[in-house]
VOFIZA-923844 format. One record per atom (N, C-alpha, C, CB): atom name; x, y, z. Coordinates in steps of 0.2 Angstrom, whole numbers. Glycine has a CB too. Layout:
VOFIZA-923844
> atomo,xx,yy,zz
> CA,X,Y,Z
...
***
This chain:
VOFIZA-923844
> atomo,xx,yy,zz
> N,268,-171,-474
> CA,262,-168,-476
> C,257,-168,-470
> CB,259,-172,-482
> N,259,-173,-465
> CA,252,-174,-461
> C,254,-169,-454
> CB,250,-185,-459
> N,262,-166,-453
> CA,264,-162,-451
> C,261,-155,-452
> CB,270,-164,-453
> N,262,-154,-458
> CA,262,-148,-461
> C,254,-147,-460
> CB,266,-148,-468
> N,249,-151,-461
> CA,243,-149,-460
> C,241,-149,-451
> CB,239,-155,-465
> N,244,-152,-447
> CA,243,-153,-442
> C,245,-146,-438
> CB,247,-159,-440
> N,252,-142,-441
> CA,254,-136,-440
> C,248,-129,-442
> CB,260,-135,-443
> N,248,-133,-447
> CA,242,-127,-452
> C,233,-127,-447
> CB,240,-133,-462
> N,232,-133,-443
> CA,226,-132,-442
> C,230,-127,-433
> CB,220,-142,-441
> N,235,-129,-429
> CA,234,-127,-425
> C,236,-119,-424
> CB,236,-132,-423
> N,239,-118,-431
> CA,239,-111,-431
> C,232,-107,-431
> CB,242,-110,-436
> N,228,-109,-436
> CA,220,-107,-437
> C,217,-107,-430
> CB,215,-111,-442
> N,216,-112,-426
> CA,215,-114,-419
> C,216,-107,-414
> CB,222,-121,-418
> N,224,-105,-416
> CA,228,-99,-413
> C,223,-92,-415
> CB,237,-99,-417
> N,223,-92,-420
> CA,222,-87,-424
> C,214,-84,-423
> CB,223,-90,-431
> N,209,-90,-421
> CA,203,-89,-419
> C,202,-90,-415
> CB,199,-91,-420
> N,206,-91,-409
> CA,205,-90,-401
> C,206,-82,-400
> CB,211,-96,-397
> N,213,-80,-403
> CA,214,-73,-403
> C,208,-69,-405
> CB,220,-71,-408
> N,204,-71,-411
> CA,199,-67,-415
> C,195,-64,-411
> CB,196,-72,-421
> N,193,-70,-406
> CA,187,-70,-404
> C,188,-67,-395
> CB,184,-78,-405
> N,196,-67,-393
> CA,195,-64,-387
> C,197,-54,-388
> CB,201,-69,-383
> N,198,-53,-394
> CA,201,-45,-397
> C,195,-41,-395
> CB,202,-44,-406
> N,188,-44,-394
> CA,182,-39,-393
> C,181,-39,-386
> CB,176,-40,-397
> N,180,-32,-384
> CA,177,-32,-377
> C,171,-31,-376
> CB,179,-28,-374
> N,166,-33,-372
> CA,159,-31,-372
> C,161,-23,-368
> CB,153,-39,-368
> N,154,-19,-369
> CA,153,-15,-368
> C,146,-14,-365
> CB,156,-13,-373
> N,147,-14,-359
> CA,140,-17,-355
> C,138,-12,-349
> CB,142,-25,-351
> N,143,-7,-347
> CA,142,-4,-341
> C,140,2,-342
> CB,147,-4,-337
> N,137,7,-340
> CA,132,13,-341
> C,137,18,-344
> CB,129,17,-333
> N,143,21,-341
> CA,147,23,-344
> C,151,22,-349
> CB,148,24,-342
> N,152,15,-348
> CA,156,15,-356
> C,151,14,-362
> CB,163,9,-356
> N,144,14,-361
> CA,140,14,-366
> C,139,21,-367
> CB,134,9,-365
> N,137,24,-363
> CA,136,33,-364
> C,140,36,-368
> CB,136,38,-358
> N,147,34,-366
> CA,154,38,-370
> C,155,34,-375
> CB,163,38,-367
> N,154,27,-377
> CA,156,25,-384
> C,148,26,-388
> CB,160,16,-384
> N,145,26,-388
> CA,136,28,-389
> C,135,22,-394
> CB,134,38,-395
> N,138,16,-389
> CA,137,9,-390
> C,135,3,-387
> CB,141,8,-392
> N,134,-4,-387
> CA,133,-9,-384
> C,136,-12,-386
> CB,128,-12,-383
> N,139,-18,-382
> CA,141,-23,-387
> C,141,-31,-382
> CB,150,-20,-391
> N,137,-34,-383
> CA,138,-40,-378
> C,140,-45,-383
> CB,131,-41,-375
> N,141,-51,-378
> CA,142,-60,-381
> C,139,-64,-380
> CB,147,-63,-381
> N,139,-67,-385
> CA,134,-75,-381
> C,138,-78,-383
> CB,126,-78,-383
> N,138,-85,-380
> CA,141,-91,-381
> C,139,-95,-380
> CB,145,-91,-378
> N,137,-103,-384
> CA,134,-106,-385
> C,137,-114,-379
> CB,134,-106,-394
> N,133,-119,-378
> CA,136,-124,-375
> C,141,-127,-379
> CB,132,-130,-373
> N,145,-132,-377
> CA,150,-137,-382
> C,146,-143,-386
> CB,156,-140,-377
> N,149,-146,-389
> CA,148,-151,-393
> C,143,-151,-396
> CB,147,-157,-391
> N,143,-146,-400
> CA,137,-144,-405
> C,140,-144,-412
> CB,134,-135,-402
> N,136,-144,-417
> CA,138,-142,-424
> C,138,-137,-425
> CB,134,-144,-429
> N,143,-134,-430
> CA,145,-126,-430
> C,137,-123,-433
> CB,152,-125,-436
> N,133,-125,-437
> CA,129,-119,-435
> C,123,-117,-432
> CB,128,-118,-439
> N,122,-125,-429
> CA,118,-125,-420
> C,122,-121,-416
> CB,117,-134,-415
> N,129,-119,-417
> CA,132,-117,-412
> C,130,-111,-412
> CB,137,-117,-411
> N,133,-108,-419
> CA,132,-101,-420
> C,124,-98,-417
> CB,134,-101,-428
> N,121,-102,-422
> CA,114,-100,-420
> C,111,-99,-412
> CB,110,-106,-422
> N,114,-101,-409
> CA,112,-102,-402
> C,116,-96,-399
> CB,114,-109,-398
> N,123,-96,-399
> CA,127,-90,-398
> C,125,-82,-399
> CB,134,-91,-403
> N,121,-84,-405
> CA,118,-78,-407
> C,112,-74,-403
> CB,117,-79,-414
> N,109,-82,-402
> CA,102,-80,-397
> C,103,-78,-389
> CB,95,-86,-397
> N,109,-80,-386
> CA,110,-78,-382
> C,114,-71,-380
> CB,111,-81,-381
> N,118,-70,-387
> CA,122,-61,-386
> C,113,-58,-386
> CB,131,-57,-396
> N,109,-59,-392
> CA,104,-56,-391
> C,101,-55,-386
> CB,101,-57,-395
> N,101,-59,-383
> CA,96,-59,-374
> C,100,-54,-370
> CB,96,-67,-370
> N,107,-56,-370
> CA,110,-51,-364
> C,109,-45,-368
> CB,120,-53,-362
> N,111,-43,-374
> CA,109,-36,-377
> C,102,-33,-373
> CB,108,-36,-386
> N,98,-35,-374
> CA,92,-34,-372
> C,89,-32,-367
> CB,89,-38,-373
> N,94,-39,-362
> CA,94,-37,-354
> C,99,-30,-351
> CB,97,-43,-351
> N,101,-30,-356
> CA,110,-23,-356
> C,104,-15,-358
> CB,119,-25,-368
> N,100,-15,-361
> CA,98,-13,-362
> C,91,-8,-361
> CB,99,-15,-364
> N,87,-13,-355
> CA,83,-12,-351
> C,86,-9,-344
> CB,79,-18,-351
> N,90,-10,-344
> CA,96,-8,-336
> C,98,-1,-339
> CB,105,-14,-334
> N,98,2,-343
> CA,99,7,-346
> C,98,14,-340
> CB,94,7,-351
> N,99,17,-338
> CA,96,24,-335
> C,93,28,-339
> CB,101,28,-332
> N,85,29,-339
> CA,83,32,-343
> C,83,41,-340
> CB,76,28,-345
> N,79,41,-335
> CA,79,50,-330
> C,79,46,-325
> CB,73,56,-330
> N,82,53,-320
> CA,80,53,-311
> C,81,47,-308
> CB,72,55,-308
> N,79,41,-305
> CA,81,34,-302
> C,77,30,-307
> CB,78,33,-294
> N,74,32,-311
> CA,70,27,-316
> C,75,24,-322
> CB,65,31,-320
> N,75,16,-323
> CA,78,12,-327
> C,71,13,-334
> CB,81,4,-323
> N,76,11,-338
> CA,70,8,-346
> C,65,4,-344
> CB,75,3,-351
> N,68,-2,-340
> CA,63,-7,-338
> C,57,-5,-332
> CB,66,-13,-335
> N,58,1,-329
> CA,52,0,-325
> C,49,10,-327
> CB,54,-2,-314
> N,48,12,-337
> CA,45,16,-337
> C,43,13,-343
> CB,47,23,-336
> N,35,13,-342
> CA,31,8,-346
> C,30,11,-353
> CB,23,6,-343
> N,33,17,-354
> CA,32,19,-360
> C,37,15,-365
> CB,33,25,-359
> N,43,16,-362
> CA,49,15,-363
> C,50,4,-364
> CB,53,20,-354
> N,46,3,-359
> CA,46,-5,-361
> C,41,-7,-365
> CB,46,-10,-356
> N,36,-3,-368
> CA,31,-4,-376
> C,35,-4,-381
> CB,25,3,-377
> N,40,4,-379
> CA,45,4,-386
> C,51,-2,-386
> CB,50,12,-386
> N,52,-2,-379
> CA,57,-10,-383
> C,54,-14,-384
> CB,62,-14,-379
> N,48,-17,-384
> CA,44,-23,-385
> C,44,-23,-394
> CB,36,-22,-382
> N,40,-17,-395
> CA,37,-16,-401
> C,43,-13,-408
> CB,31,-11,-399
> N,48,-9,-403
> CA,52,-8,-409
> C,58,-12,-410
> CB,54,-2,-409
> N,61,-9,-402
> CA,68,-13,-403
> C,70,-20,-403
> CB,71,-11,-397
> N,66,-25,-400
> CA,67,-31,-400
> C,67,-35,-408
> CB,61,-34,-395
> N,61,-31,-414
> CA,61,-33,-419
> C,68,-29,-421
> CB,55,-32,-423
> N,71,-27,-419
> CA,79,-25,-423
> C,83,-28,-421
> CB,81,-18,-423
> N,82,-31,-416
> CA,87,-36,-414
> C,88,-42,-417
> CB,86,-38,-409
> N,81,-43,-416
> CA,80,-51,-421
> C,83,-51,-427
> CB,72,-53,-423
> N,82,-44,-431
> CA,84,-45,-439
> C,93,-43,-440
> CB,80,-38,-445
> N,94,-40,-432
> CA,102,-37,-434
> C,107,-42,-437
> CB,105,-36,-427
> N,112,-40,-439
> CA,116,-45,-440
> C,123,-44,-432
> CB,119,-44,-448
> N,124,-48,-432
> CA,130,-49,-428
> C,136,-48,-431
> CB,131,-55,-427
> N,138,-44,-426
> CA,149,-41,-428
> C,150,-44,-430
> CB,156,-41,-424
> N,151,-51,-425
> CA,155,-58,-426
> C,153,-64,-425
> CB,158,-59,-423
> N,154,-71,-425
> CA,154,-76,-427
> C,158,-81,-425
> CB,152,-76,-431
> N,163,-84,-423
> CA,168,-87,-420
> C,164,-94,-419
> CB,169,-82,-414
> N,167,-98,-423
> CA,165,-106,-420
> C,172,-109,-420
> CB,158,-110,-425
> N,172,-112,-413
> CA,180,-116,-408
> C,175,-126,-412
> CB,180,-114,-393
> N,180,-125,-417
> CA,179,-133,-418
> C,181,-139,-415
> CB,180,-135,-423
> N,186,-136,-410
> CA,189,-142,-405
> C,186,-141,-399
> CB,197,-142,-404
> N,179,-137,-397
> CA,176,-136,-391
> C,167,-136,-393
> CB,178,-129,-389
> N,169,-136,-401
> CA,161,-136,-404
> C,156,-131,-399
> CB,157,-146,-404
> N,158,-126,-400
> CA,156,-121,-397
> C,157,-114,-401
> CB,159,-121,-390
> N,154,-110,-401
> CA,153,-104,-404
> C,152,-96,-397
> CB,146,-105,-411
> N,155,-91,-403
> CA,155,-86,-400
> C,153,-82,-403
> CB,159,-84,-398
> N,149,-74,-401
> CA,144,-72,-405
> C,144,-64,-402
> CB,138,-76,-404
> N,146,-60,-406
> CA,145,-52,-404
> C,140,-48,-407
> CB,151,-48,-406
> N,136,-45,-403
> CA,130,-41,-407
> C,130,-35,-404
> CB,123,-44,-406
> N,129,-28,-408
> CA,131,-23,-406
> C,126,-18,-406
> CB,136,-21,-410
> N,124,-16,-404
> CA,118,-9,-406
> C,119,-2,-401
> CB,107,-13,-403
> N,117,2,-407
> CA,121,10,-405
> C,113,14,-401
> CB,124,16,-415
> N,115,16,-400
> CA,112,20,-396
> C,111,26,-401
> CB,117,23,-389
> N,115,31,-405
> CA,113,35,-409
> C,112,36,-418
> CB,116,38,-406
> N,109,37,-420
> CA,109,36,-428
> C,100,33,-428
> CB,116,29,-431
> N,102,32,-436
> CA,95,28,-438
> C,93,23,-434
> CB,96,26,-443
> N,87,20,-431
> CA,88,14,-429
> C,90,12,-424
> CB,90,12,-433
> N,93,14,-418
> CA,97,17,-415
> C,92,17,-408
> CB,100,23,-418
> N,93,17,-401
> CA,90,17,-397
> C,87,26,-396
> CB,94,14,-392
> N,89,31,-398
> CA,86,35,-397
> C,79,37,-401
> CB,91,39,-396
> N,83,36,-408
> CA,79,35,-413
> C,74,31,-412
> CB,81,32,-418
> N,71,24,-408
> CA,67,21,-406
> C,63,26,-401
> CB,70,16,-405
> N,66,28,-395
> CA,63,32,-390
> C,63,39,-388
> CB,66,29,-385
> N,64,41,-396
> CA,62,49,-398
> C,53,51,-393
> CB,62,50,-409
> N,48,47,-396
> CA,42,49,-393
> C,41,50,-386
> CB,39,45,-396
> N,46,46,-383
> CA,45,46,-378
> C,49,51,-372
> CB,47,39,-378
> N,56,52,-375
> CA,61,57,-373
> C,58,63,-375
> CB,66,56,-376
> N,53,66,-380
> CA,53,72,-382
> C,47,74,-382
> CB,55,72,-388
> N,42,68,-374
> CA,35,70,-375
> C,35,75,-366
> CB,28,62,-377
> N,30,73,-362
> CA,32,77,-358
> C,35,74,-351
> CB,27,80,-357
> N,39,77,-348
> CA,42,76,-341
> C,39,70,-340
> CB,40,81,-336
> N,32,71,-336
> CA,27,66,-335
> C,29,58,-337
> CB,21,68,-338
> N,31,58,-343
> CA,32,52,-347
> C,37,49,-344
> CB,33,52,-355
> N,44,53,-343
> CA,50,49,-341
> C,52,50,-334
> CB,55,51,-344
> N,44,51,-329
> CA,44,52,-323
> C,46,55,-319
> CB,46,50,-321
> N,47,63,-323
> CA,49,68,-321
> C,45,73,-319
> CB,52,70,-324
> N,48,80,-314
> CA,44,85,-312
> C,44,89,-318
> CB,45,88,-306
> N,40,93,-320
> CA,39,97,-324
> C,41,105,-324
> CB,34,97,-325
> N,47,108,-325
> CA,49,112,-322
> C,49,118,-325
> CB,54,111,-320
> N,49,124,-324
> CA,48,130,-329
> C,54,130,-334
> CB,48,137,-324
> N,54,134,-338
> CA,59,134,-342
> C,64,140,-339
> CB,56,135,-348
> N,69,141,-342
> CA,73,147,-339
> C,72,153,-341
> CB,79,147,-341
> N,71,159,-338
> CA,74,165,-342
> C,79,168,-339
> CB,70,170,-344
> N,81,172,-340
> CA,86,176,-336
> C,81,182,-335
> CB,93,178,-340
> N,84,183,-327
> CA,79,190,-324
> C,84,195,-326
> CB,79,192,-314
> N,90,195,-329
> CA,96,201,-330
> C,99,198,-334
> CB,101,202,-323
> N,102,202,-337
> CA,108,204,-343
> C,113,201,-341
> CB,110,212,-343
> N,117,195,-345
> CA,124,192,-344
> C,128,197,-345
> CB,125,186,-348
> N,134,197,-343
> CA,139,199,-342
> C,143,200,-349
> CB,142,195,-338
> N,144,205,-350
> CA,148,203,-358
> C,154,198,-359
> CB,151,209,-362
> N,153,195,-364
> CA,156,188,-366
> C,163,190,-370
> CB,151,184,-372
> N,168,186,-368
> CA,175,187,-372
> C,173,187,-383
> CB,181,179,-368
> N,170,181,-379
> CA,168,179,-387
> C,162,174,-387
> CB,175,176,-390
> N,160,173,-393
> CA,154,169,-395
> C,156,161,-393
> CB,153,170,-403
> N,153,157,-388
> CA,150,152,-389
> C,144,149,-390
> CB,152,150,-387
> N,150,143,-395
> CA,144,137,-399
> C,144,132,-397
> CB,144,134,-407
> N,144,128,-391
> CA,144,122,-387
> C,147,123,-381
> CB,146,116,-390
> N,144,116,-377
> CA,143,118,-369
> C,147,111,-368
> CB,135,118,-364
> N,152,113,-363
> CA,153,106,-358
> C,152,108,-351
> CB,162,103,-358
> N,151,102,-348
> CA,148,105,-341
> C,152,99,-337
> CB,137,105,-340
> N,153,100,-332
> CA,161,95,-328
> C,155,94,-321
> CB,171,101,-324
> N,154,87,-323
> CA,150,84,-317
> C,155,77,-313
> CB,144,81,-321
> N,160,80,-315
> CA,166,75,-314
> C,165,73,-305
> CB,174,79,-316
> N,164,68,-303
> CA,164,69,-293
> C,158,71,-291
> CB,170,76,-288
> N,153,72,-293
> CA,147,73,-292
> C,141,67,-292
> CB,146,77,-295
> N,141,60,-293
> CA,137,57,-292
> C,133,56,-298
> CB,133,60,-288
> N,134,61,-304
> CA,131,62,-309
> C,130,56,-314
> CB,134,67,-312
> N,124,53,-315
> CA,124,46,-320
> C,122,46,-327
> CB,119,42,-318
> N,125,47,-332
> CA,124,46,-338
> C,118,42,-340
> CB,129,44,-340
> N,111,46,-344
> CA,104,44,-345
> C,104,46,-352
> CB,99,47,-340
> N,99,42,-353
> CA,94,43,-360
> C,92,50,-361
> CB,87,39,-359
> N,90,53,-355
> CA,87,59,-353
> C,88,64,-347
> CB,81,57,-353
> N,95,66,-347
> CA,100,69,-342
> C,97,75,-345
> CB,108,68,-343
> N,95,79,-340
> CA,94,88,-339
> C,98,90,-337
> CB,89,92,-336
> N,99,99,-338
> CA,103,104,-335
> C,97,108,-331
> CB,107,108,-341
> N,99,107,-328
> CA,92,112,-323
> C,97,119,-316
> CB,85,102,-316
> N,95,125,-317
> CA,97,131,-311
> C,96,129,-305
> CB,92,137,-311
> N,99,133,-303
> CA,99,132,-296
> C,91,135,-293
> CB,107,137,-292
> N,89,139,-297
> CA,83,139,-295
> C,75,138,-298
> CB,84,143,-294
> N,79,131,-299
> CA,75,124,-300
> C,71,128,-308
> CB,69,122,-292
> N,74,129,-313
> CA,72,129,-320
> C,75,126,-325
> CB,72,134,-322
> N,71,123,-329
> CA,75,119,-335
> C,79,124,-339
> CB,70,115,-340
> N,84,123,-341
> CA,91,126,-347
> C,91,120,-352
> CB,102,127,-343
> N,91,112,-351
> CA,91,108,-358
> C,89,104,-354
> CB,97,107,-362
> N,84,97,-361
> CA,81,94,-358
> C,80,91,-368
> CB,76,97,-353
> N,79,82,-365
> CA,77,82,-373
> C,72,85,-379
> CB,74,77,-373
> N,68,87,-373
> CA,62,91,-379
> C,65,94,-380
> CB,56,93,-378
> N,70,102,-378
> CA,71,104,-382
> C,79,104,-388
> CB,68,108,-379
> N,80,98,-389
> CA,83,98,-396
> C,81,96,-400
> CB,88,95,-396
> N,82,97,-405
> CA,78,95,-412
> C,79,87,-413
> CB,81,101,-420
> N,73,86,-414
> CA,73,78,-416
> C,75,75,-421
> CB,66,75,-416
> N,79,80,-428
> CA,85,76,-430
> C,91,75,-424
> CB,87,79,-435
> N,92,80,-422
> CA,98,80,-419
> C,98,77,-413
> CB,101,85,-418
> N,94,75,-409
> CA,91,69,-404
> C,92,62,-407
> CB,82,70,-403
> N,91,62,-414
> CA,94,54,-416
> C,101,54,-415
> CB,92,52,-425
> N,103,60,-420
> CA,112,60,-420
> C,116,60,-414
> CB,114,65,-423
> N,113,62,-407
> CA,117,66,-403
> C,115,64,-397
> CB,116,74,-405
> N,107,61,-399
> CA,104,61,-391
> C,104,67,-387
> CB,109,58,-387
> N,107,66,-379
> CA,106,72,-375
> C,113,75,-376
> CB,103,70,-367
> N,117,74,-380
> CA,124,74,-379
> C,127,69,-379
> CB,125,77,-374
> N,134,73,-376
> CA,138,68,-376
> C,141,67,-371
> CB,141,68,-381
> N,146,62,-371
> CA,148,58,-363
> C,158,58,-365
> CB,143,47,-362
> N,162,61,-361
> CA,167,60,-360
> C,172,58,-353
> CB,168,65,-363
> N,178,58,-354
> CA,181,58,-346
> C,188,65,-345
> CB,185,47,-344
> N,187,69,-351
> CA,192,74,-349
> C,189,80,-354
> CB,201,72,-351
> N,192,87,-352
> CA,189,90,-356
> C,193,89,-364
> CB,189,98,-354
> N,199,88,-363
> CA,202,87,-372
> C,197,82,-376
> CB,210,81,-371
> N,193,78,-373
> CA,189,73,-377
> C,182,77,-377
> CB,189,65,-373
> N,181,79,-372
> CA,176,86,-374
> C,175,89,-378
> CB,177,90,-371
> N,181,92,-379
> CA,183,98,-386
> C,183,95,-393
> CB,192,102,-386
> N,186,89,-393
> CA,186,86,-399
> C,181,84,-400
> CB,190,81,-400
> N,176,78,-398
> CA,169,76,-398
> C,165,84,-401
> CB,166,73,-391
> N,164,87,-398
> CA,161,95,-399
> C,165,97,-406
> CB,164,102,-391
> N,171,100,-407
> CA,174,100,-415
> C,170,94,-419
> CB,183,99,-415
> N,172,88,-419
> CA,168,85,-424
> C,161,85,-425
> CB,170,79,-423
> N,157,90,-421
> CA,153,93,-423
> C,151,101,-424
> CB,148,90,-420
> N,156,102,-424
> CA,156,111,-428
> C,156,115,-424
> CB,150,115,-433
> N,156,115,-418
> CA,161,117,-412
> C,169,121,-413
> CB,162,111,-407
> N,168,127,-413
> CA,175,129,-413
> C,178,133,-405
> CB,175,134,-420
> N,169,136,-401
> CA,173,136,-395
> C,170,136,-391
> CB,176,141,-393
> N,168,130,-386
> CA,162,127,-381
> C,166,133,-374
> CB,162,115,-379
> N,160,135,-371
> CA,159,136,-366
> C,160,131,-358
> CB,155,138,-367
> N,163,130,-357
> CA,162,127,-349
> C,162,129,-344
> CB,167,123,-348
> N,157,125,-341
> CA,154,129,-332
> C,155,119,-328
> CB,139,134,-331
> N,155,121,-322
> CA,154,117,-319
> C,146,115,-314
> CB,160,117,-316
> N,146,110,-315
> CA,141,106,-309
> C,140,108,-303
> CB,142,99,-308
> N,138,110,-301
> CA,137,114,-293
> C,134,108,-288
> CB,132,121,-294
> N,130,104,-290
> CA,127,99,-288
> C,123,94,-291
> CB,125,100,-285
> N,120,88,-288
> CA,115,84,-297
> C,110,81,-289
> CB,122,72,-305
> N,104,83,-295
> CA,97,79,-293
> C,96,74,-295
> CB,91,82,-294
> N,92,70,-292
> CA,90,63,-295
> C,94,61,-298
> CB,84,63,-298
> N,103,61,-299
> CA,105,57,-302
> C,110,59,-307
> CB,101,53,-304
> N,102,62,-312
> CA,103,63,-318
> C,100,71,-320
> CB,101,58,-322
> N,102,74,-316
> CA,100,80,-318
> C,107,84,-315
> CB,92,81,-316
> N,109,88,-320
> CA,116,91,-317
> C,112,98,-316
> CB,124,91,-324
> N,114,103,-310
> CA,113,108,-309
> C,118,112,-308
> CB,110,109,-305
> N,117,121,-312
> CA,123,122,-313
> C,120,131,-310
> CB,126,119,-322
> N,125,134,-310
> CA,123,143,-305
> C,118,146,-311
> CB,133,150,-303
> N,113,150,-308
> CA,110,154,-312
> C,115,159,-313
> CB,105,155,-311
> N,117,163,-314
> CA,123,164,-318
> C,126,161,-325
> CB,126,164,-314
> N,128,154,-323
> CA,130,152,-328
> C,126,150,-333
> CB,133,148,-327
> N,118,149,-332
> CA,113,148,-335
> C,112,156,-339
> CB,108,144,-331
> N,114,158,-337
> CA,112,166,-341
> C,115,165,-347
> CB,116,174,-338
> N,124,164,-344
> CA,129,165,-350
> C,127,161,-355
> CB,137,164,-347
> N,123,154,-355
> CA,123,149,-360
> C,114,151,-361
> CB,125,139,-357
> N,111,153,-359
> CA,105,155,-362
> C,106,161,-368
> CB,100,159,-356
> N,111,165,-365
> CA,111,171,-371
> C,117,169,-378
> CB,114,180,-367
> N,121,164,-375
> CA,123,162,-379
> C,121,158,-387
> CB,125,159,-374
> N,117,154,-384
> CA,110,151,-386
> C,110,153,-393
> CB,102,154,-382
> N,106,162,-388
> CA,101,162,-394
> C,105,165,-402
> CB,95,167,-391
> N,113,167,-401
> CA,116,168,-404
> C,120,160,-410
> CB,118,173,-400
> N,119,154,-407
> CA,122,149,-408
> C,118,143,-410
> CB,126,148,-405
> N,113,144,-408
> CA,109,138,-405
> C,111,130,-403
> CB,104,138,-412
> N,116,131,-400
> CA,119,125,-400
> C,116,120,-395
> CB,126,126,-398
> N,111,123,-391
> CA,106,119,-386
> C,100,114,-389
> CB,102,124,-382
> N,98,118,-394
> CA,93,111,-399
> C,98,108,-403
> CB,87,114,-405
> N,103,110,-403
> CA,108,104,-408
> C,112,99,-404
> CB,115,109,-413
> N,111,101,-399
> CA,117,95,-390
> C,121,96,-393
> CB,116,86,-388
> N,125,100,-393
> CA,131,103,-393
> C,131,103,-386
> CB,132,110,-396
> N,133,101,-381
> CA,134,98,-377
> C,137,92,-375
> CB,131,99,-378
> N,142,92,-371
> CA,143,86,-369
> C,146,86,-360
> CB,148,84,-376
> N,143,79,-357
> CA,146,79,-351
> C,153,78,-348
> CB,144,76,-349
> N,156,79,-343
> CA,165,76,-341
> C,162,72,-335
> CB,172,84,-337
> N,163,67,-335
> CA,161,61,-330
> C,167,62,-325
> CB,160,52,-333
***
């Protein structure tokens, strides 16, 4: 019997060592832009009671989240933490959603009396970091430290089109380009084509500025699961400040008049190729 319980604990032992090493944190700029997720850990000291452990485990995935989150690329060389708009709203919004979140996971090593702790927060949806920093993203340039740039029109008539598109992928792949809160498409002769303000601030919660891939296959699909049946793609010609992809006026013709037949630009239909 004393066998059989001895096998029995060291399996569980097994079982929640695996449990707790199955999750990866998700902490670096890009793989938070493509998964439109965070996911950090905390981990508590040893020789603690499981739920001093837990407790503590927890307040420290929350801290690194927080700190994951202020390093954020909001626009152009500017981080979350140094645009004072941007750290009001984490103060006042985001931190209290943290506090009440619950945690993925929970993991306490009773033979280390130590715990482990996963806490996750999305970037898009309700609640959600965009959702928090909608006022901010959708007020003016100015706010996110940006130049204020004309809008686009076209001086000329696009070219006629094979066929209608309803979303944009734009291949910034080898370019420098940084996945932001607030990534523009801006002409070569220096006019805005997309920018947060202009997507509609539901679809700013859902969608953000878009979306973030590493091929076009994952392009197309991300784009299909939102009603996309045939994105247009141009490529990056060069990137300002980071985070602003620029692309030929020309191509900004073909996706202006596209537009206005699809509206897929206030919906961020859109997505980048890193």
């Amino acid at each position: 019997m004393k066998r059989i319980a001895v096998i029995v604990f060291c399996v569980l032992m097994l079982a929640s060592a695996a449990f707790a090493q199955e999750m990866t944190e998700v902490r670096d700029q890009a793989s938070i832009f493509e998964k439109g997720y965070i996911l950090v850990k905390g981990k508590s000291a040893t020789g603690q009671e499981e739920s001093m452990a837990e407790r503590a485990a927890v307040v420290i995935a929350q801290r690194n989240l927080l700190e994951t989150i202020q390093g954020l690329n909001l626009a152009g060389e500017t981080s979350i933490v140094n645009n004072v708009g941007m750290r009001d709203i984490i103060n006042t919004k985001v931190v209290g959603r943290l506090r009440g979140a619950t945690p993925v996971k929970v993991v306490f090593d009773e033979a280390k009396g130590n715990a482990v702790a996963w806490v996750r927060y999305n970037l898009k949806g309700t609640g959600g970091l965009y959702d928090a920093a909608a006022p901010v993203l959708q007020g003016t340039p100015a706010k996110l430290g940006l130049e204020e740039l004309p809008a686009f029109k076209p001086e000329t008539a696009p070219a006629p089109q094979p066929k209608t598109y309803d979303g944009l992928i734009v291949i910034v792949e080898g370019t420098g380009f940084k996945p932001a809160l607030a990534n523009r498409i801006v002409t070569e002769s220096q006019d805005i084509l997309f920018e947060p303000s202009k997507v509609s601030p539901r679809m700013l919660i859902e969608r953000g500025c878009g979306g973030y891939t590493t091929t076009q296959d994952k392009a197309k699909a991300l784009l299909a699961s939102w009603g996309s049946k045939s994105p247009l793609v141009v490529k990056c010609v060069k990137v300002m400040k980071g985070t602003e992809a620029v692309i030929s006026v020309k191509d900004a013709t073909v996706i202006f008049e596209q537009d206005q037949k699809t509206n897929m630009l206030p919906q961020a239909k859109v997505v980048f190729v890193l």
